[in-house]
Backbone as XML, in Angstrom:
<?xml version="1.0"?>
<chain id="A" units="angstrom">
  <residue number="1" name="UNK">
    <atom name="N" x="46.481" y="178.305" z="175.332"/>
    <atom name="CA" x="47.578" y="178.696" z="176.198"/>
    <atom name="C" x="48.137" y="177.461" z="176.887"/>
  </residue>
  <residue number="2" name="UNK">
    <atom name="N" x="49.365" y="177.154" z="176.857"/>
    <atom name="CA" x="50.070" y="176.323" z="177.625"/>
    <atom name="C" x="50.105" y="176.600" z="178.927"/>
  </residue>
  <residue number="3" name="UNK">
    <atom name="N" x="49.600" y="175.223" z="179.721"/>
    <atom name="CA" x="49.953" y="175.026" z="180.964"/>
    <atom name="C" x="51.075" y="174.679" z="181.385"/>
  </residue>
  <residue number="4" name="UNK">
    <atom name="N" x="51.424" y="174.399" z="182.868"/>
    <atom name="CA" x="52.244" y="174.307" z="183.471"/>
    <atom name="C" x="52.935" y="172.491" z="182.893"/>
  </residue>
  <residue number="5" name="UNK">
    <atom name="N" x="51.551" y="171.525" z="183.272"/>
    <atom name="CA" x="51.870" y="170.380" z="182.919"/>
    <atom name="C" x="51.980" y="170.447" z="180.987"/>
  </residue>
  <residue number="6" name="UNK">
    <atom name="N" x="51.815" y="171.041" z="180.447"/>
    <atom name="CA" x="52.166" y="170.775" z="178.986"/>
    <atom name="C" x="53.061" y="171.659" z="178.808"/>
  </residue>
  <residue number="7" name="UNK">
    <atom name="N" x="54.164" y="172.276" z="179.032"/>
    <atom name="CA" x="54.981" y="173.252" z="178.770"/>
    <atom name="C" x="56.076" y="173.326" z="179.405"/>
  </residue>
  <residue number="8" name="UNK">
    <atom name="N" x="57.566" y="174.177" z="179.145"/>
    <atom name="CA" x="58.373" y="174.144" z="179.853"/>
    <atom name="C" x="59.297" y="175.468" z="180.035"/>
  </residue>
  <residue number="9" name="UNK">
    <atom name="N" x="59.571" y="175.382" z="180.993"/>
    <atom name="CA" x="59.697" y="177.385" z="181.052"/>
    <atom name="C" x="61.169" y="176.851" z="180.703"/>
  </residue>
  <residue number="10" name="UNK">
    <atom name="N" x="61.492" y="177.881" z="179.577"/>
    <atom name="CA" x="62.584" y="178.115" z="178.645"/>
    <atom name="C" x="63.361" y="179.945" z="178.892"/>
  </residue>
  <residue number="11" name="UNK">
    <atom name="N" x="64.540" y="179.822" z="178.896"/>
    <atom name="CA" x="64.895" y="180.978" z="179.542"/>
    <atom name="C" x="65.561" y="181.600" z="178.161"/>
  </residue>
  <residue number="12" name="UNK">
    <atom name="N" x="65.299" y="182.740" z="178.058"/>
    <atom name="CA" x="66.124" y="183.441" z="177.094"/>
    <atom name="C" x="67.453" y="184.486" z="176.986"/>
  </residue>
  <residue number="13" name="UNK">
    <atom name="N" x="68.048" y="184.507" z="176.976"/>
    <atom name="CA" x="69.030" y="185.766" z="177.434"/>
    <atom name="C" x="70.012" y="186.275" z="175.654"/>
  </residue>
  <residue number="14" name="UNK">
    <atom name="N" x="69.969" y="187.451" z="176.110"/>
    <atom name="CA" x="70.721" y="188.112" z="175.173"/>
    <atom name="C" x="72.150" y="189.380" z="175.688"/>
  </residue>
  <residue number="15" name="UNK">
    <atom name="N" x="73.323" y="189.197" z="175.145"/>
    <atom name="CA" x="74.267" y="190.159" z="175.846"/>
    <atom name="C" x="74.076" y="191.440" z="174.652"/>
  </residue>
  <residue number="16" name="UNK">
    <atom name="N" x="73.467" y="192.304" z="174.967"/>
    <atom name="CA" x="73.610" y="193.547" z="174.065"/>
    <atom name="C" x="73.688" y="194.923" z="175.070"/>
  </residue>
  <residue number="17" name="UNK">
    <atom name="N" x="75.516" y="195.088" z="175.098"/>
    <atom name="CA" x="75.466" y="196.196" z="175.979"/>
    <atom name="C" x="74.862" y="197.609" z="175.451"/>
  </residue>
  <residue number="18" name="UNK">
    <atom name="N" x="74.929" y="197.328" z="174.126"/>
    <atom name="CA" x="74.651" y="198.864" z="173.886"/>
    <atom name="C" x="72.697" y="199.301" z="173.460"/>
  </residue>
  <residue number="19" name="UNK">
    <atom name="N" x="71.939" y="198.113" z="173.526"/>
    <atom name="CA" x="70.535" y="198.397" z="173.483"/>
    <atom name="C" x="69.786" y="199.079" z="174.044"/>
  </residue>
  <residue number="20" name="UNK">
    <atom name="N" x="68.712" y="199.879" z="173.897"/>
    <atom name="CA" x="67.725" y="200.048" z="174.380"/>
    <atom name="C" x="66.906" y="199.652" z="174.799"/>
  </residue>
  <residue number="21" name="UNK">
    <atom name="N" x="66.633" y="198.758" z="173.884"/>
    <atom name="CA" x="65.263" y="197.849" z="174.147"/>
    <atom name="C" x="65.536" y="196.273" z="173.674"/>
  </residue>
  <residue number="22" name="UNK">
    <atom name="N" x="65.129" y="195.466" z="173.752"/>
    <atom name="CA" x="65.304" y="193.980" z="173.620"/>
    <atom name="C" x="64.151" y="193.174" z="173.215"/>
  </residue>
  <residue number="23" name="UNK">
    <atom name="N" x="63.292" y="192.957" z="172.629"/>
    <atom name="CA" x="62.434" y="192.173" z="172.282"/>
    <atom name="C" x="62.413" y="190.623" z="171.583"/>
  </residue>
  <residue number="24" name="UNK">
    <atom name="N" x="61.518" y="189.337" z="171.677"/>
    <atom name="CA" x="61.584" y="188.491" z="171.158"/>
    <atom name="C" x="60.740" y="187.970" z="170.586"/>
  </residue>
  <residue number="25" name="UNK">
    <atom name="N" x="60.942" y="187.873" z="168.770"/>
    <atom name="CA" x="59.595" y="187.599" z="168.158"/>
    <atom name="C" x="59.848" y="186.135" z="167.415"/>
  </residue>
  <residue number="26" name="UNK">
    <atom name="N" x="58.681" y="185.018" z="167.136"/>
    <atom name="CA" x="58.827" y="183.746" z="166.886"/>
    <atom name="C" x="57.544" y="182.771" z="166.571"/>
  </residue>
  <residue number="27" name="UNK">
    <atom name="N" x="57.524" y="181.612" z="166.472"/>
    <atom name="CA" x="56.362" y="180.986" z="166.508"/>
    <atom name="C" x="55.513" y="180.744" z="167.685"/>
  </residue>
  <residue number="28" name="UNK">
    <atom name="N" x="55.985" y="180.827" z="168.960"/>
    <atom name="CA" x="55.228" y="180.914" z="169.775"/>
    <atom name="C" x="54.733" y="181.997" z="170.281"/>
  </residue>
  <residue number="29" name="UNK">
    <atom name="N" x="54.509" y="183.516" z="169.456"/>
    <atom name="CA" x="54.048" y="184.524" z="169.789"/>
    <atom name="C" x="53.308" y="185.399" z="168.342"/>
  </residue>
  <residue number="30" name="UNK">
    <atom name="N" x="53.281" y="184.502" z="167.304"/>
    <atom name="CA" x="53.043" y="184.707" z="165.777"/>
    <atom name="C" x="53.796" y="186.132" z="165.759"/>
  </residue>
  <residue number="31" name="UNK">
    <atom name="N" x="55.456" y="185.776" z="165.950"/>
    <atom name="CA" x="56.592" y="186.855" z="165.477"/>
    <atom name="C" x="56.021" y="188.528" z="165.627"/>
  </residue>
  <residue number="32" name="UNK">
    <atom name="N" x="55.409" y="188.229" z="166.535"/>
    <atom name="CA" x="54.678" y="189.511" z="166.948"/>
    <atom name="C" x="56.006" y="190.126" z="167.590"/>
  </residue>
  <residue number="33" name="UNK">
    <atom name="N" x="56.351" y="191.187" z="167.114"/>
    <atom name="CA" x="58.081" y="192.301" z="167.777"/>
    <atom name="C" x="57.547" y="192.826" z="169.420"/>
  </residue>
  <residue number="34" name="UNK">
    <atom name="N" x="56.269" y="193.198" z="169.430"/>
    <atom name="CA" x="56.059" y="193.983" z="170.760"/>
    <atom name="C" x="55.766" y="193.133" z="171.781"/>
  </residue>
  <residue number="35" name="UNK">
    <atom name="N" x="55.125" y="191.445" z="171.384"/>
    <atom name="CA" x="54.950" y="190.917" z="172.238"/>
    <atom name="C" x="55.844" y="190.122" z="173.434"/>
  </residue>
  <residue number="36" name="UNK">
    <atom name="N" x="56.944" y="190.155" z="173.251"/>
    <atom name="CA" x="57.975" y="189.927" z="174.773"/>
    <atom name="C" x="58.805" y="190.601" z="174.725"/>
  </residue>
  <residue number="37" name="UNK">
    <atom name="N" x="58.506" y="191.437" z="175.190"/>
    <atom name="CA" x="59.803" y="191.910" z="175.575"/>
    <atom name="C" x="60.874" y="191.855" z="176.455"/>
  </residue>
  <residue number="38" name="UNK">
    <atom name="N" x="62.059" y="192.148" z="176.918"/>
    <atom name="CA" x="62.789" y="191.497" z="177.297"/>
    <atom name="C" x="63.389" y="192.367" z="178.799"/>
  </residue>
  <residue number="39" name="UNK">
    <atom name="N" x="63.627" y="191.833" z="179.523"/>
    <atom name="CA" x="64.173" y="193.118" z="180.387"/>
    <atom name="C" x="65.775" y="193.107" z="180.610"/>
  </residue>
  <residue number="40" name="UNK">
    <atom name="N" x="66.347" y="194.258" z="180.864"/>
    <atom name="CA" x="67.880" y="194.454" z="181.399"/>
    <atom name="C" x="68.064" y="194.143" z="182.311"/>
  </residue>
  <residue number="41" name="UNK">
    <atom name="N" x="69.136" y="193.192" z="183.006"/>
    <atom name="CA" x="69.648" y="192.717" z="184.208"/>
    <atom name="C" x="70.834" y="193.097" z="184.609"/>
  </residue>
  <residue number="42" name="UNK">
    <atom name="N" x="70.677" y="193.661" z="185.413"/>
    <atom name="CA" x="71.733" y="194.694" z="186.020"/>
    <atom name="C" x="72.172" y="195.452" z="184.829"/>
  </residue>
  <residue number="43" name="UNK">
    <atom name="N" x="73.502" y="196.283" z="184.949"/>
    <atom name="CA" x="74.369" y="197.229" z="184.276"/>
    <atom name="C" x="75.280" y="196.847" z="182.904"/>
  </residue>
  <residue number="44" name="UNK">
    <atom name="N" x="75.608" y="195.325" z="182.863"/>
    <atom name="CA" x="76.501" y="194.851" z="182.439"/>
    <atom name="C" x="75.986" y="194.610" z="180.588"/>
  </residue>
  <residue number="45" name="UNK">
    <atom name="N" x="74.814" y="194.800" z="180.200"/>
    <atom name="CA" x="74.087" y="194.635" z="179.005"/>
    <atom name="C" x="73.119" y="193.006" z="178.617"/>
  </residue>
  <residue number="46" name="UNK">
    <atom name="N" x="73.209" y="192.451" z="179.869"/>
    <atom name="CA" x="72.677" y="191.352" z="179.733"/>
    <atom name="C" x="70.875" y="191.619" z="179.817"/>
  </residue>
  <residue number="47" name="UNK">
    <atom name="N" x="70.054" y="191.005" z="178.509"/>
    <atom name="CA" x="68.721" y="191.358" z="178.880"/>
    <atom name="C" x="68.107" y="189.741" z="178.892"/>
  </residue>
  <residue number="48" name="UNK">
    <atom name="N" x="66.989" y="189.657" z="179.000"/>
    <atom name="CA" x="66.535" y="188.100" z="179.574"/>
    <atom name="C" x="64.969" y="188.061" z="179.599"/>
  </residue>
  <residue number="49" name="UNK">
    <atom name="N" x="64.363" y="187.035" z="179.559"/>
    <atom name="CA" x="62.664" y="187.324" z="179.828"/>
    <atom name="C" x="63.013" y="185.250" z="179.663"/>
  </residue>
  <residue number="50" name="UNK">
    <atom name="N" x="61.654" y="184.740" z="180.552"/>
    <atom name="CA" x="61.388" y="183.060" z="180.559"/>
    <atom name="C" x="59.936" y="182.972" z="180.190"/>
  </residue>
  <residue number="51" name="UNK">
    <atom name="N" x="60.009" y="181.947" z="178.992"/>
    <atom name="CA" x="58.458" y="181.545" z="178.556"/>
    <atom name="C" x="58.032" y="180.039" z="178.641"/>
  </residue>
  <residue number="52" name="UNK">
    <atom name="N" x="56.792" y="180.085" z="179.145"/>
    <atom name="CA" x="56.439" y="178.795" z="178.929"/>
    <atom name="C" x="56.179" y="178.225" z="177.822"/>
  </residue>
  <residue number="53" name="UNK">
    <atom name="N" x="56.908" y="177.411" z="177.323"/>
    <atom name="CA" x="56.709" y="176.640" z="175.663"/>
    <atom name="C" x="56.409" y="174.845" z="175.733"/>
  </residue>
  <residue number="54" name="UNK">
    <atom name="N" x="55.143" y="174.914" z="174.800"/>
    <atom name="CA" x="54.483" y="173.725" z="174.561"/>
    <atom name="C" x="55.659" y="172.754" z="173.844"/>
  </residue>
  <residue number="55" name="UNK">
    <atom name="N" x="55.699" y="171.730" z="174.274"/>
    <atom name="CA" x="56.340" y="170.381" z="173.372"/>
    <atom name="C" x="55.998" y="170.938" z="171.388"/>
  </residue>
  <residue number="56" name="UNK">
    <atom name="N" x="57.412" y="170.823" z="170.741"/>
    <atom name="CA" x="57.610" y="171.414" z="169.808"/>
    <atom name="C" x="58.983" y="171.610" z="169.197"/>
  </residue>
  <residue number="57" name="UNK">
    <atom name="N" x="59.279" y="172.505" z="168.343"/>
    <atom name="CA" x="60.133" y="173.359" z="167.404"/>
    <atom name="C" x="59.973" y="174.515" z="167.511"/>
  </residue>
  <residue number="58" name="UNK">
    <atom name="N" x="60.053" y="175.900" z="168.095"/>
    <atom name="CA" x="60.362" y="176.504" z="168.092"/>
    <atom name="C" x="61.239" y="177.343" z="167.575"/>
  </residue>
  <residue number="59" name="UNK">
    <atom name="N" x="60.843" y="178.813" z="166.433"/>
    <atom name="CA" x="62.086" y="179.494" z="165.800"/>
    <atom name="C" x="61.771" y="180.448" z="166.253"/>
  </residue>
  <residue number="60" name="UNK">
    <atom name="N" x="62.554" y="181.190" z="166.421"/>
    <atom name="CA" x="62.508" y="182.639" z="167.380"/>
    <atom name="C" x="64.028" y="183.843" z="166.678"/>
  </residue>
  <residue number="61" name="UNK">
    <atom name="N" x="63.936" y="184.874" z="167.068"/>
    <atom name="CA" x="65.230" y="185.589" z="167.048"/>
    <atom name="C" x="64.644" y="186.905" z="168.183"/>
  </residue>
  <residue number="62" name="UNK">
    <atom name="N" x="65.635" y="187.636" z="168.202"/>
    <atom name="CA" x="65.534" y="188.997" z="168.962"/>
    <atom name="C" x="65.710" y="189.895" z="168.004"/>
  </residue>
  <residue number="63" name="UNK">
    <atom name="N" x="64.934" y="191.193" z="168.303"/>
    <atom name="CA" x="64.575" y="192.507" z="167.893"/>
    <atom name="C" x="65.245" y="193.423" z="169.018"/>
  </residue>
  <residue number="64" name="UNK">
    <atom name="N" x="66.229" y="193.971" z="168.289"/>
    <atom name="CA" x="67.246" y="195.142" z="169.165"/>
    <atom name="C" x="66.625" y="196.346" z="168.711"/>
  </residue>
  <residue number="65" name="UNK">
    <atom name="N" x="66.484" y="197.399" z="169.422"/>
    <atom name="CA" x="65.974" y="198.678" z="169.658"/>
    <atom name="C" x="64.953" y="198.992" z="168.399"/>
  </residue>
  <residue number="66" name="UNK">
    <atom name="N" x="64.131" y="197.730" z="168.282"/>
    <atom name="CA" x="63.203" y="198.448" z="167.098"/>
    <atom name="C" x="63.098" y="197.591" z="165.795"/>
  </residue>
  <residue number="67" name="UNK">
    <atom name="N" x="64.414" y="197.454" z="165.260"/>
    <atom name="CA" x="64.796" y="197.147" z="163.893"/>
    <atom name="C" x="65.893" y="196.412" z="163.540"/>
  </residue>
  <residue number="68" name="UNK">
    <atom name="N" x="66.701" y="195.639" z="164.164"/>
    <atom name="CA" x="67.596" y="194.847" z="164.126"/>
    <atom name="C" x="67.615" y="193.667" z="164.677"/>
  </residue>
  <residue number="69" name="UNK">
    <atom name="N" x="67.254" y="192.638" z="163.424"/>
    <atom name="CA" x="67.345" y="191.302" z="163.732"/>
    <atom name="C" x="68.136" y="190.633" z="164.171"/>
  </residue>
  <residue number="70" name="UNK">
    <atom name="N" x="68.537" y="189.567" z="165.194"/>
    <atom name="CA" x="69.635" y="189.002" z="165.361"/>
    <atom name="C" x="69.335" y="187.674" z="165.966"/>
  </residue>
  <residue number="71" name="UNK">
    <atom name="N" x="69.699" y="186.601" z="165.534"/>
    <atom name="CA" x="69.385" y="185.242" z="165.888"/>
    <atom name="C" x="70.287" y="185.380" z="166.904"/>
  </residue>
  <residue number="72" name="UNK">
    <atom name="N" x="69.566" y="184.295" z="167.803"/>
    <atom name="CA" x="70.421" y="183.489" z="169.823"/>
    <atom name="C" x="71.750" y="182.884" z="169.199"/>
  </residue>
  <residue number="73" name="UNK">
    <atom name="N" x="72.654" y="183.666" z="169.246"/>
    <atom name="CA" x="74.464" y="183.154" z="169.802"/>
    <atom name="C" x="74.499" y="182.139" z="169.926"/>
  </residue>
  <residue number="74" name="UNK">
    <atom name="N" x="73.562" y="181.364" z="171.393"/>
    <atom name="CA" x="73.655" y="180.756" z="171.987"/>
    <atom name="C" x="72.524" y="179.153" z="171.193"/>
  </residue>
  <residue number="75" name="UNK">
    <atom name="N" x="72.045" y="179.677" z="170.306"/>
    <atom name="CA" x="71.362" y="178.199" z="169.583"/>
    <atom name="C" x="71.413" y="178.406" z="167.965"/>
  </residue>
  <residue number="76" name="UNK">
    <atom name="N" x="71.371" y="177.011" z="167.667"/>
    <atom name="CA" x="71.086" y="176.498" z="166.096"/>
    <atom name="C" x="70.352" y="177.206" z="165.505"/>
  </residue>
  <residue number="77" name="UNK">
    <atom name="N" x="70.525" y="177.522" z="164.173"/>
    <atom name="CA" x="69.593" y="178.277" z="163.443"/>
    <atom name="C" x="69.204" y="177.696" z="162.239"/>
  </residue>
  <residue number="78" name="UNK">
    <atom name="N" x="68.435" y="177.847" z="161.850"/>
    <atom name="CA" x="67.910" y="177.645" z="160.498"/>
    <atom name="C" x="67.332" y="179.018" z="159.587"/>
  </residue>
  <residue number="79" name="UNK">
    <atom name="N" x="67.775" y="178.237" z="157.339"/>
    <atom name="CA" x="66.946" y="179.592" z="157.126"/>
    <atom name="C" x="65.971" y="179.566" z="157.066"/>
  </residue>
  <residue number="80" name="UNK">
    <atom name="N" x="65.311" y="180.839" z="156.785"/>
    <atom name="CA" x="63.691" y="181.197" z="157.089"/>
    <atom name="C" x="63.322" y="181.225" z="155.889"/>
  </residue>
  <residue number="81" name="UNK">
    <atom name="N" x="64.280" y="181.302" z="154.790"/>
    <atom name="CA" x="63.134" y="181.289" z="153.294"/>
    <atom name="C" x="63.648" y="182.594" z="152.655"/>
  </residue>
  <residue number="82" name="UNK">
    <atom name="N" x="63.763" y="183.589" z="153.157"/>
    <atom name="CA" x="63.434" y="185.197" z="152.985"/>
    <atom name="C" x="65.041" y="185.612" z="153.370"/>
  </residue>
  <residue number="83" name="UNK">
    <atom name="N" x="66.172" y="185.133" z="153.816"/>
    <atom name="CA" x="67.342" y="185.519" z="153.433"/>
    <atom name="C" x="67.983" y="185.875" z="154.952"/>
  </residue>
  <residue number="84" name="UNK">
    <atom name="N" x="67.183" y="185.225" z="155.897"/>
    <atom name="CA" x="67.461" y="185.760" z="157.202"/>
    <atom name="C" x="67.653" y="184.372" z="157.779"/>
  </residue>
  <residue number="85" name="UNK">
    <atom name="N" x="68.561" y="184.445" z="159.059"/>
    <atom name="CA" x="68.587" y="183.253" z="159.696"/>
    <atom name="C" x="67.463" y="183.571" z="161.358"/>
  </residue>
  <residue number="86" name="UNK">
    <atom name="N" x="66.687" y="182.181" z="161.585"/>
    <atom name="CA" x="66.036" y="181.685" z="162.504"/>
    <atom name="C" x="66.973" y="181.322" z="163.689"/>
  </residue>
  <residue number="87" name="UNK">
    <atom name="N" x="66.760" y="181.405" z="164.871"/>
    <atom name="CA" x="67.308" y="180.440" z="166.171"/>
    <atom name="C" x="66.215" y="179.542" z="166.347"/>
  </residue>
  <residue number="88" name="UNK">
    <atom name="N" x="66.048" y="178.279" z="166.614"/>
    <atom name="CA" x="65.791" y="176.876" z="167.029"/>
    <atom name="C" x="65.880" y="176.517" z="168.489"/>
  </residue>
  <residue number="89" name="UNK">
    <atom name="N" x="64.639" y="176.259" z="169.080"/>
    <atom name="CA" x="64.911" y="175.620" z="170.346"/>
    <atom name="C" x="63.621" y="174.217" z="170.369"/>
  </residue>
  <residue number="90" name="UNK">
    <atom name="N" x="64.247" y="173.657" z="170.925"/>
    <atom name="CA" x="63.287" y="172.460" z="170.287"/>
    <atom name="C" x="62.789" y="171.626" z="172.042"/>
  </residue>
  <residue number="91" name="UNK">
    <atom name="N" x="61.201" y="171.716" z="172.779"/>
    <atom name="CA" x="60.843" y="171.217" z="173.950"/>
    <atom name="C" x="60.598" y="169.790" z="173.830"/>
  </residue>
  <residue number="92" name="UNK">
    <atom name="N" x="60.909" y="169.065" z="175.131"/>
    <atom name="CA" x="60.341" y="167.754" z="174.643"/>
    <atom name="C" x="59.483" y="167.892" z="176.499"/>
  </residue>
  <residue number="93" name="UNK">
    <atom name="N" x="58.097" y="167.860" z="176.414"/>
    <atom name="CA" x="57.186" y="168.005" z="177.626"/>
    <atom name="C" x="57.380" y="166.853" z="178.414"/>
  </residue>
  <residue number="94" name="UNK">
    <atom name="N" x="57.781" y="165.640" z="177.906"/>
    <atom name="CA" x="57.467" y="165.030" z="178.419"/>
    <atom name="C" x="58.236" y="164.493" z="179.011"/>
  </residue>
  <residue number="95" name="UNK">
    <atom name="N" x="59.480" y="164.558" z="178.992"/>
    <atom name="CA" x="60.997" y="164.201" z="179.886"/>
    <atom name="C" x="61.111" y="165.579" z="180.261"/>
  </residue>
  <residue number="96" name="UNK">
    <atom name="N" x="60.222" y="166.771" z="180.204"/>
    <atom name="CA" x="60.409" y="168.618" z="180.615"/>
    <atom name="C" x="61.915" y="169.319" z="180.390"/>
  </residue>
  <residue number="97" name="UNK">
    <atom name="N" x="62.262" y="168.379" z="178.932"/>
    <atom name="CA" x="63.939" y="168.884" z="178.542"/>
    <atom name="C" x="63.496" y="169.787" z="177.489"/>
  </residue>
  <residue number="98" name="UNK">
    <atom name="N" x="64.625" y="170.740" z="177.378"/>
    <atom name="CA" x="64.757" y="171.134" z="176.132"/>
    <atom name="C" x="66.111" y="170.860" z="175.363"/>
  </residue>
  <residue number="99" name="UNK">
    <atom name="N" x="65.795" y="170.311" z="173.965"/>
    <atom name="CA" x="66.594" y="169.831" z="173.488"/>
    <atom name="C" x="67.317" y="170.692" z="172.518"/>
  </residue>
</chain>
Protein backbone atom coordinates (compact mmCIF):
# COMPACT_ATOMS: atom_id res chain seq x y z
CA UNK A 1 0.00 0.00 0.00
CA UNK A 2 1.20 3.43 -0.83
CA UNK A 3 2.04 5.93 1.59
CA UNK A 4 1.64 9.36 1.92
CA UNK A 5 5.50 10.05 1.23
CA UNK A 6 5.52 7.59 -1.88
CA UNK A 7 2.29 8.57 -3.53
CA UNK A 8 0.18 11.31 -4.77
CA UNK A 9 -3.44 11.91 -4.30
CA UNK A 10 -4.79 12.11 -7.87
CA UNK A 11 -8.35 13.32 -8.31
CA UNK A 12 -10.76 11.78 -10.63
CA UNK A 13 -13.94 13.22 -11.93
CA UNK A 14 -16.42 12.15 -14.42
CA UNK A 15 -19.61 14.35 -15.93
CA UNK A 16 -22.33 11.62 -16.41
CA UNK A 17 -25.66 13.25 -15.81
CA UNK A 18 -27.62 10.45 -16.52
CA UNK A 19 -25.76 7.51 -14.23
CA UNK A 20 -26.47 5.61 -11.54
CA UNK A 21 -23.56 4.49 -10.42
CA UNK A 22 -19.90 5.47 -11.35
CA UNK A 23 -17.08 3.23 -10.75
CA UNK A 24 -13.22 3.15 -11.53
CA UNK A 25 -11.35 0.14 -12.63
CA UNK A 26 -7.33 0.07 -13.60
CA UNK A 27 -3.88 -0.95 -12.66
CA UNK A 28 -3.84 0.40 -9.48
CA UNK A 29 -6.82 -1.61 -8.24
CA UNK A 30 -6.15 -4.95 -10.60
CA UNK A 31 -9.31 -3.41 -12.82
CA UNK A 32 -11.33 -4.66 -10.13
CA UNK A 33 -15.18 -2.71 -11.33
CA UNK A 34 -16.45 -2.74 -7.56
CA UNK A 35 -13.39 -1.54 -6.13
CA UNK A 36 -13.80 2.51 -6.29
CA UNK A 37 -16.36 3.63 -6.60
CA UNK A 38 -17.19 6.93 -7.28
CA UNK A 39 -19.55 9.33 -5.62
CA UNK A 40 -22.17 12.10 -7.07
CA UNK A 41 -21.48 15.70 -6.31
CA UNK A 42 -24.25 17.65 -6.02
CA UNK A 43 -27.29 17.50 -8.70
CA UNK A 44 -25.55 18.57 -11.77
CA UNK A 45 -24.12 14.77 -12.84
CA UNK A 46 -20.67 15.36 -11.81
CA UNK A 47 -19.24 12.08 -9.91
CA UNK A 48 -15.55 12.11 -8.41
CA UNK A 49 -13.56 9.86 -5.83
CA UNK A 50 -9.24 10.87 -5.02
CA UNK A 51 -6.60 8.07 -4.84
CA UNK A 52 -3.40 7.83 -3.62
CA UNK A 53 -1.07 6.63 -6.54
CA UNK A 54 2.53 5.36 -6.32
CA UNK A 55 5.18 6.98 -8.85
CA UNK A 56 4.23 5.22 -12.22
CA UNK A 57 1.87 4.76 -15.40
CA UNK A 58 -1.23 4.31 -14.62
CA UNK A 59 -4.32 3.03 -17.07
CA UNK A 60 -7.59 3.29 -15.74
CA UNK A 61 -11.22 3.98 -17.35
CA UNK A 62 -14.74 4.28 -15.66
CA UNK A 63 -17.57 1.77 -15.39
CA UNK A 64 -21.08 3.55 -15.81
CA UNK A 65 -24.02 1.82 -14.15
CA UNK A 66 -22.56 -1.67 -14.34
CA UNK A 67 -21.48 -2.20 -17.95
CA UNK A 68 -20.30 0.64 -19.87
CA UNK A 69 -16.85 1.40 -20.47
CA UNK A 70 -15.67 4.79 -21.01
CA UNK A 71 -12.14 6.21 -20.95
CA UNK A 72 -11.34 10.04 -18.87
CA UNK A 73 -12.38 12.92 -21.53
CA UNK A 74 -10.14 14.57 -19.67
CA UNK A 75 -6.69 12.29 -20.35
CA UNK A 76 -4.57 10.42 -23.02
CA UNK A 77 -5.41 7.09 -23.83
CA UNK A 78 -3.89 4.24 -25.06
CA UNK A 79 -4.96 0.76 -26.73
CA UNK A 80 -5.37 -2.04 -24.46
CA UNK A 81 -4.80 -4.90 -26.95
CA UNK A 82 -8.51 -6.19 -26.87
CA UNK A 83 -10.18 -3.32 -29.00
CA UNK A 84 -10.91 -0.89 -26.20
CA UNK A 85 -9.25 2.33 -25.37
CA UNK A 86 -7.28 2.90 -21.81
CA UNK A 87 -7.00 6.55 -20.02
CA UNK A 88 -3.27 7.25 -18.87
CA UNK A 89 -2.21 9.19 -15.96
CA UNK A 90 1.29 9.09 -15.37
CA UNK A 91 2.82 10.18 -11.20
CA UNK A 92 6.14 11.43 -10.81
CA UNK A 93 6.59 11.09 -6.49
CA UNK A 94 9.18 12.79 -6.46
CA UNK A 95 8.59 16.44 -7.73
CA UNK A 96 4.57 15.04 -6.23
CA UNK A 97 3.39 16.04 -10.03
CA UNK A 98 1.31 14.31 -12.08
CA UNK A 99 2.24 14.30 -15.43
Amino acid sequence: MATRHDSVYVRFELFAPHANRVSLAGTFNRWDPSATPLVRVGKDGMWTVTLALPSGQHQYGFIVDGRNWMPDPAAPTVDDGFGRRNSVVSVNTINGRIL
